[in-house]
N, C-alpha and C positions, 0 to 999 in steps of 0.2 A: 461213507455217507449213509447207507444201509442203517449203518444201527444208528444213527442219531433218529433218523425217520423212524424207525420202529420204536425206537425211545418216545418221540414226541406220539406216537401211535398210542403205545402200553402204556403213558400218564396219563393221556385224554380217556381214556377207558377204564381207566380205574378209578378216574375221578367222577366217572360218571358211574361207575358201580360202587362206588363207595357212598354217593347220594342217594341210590335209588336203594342201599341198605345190604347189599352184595357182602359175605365176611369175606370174600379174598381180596375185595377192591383196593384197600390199602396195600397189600401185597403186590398185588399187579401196576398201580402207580410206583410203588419204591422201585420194583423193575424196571419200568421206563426212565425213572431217572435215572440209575443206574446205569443203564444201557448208553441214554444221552452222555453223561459227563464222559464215559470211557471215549464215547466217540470224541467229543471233543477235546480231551484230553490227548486220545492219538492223532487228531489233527492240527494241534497245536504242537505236539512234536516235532508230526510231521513239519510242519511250516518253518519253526527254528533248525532241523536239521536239514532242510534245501537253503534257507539263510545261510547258516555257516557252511555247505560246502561250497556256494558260490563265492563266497568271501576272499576264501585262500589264505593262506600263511607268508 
């Protein structure tokens, strides 16, 4: 949950330094995206694999 928050942290900040004309802004937004998808990416693993081990065979 860490890095989604940080992600949504490092988009809003870069989108606000890519307005105010910042050359890394764009850079530091891709990183928050970045950072978000992986998060949710590992928490949507996570979520299918407690799925399927409650399941059973």
């Amino acid at each position: 949950m860490a890095l989604g928050g940080l992600g949504v942290l490092l988009t809003v900040c870069g989108a606000v330094a890519t307005m105010t004309g910042a050359p890394a802004g764009p850079g530091i937004a891709l990183t928050g995206v970045v950072l978000g998808g992986w998060e949710a990416c590992g928490l949507w693993l996570w979520n299918a694999w407690l799925k399927g081990a409650t399941k059973g065979t």
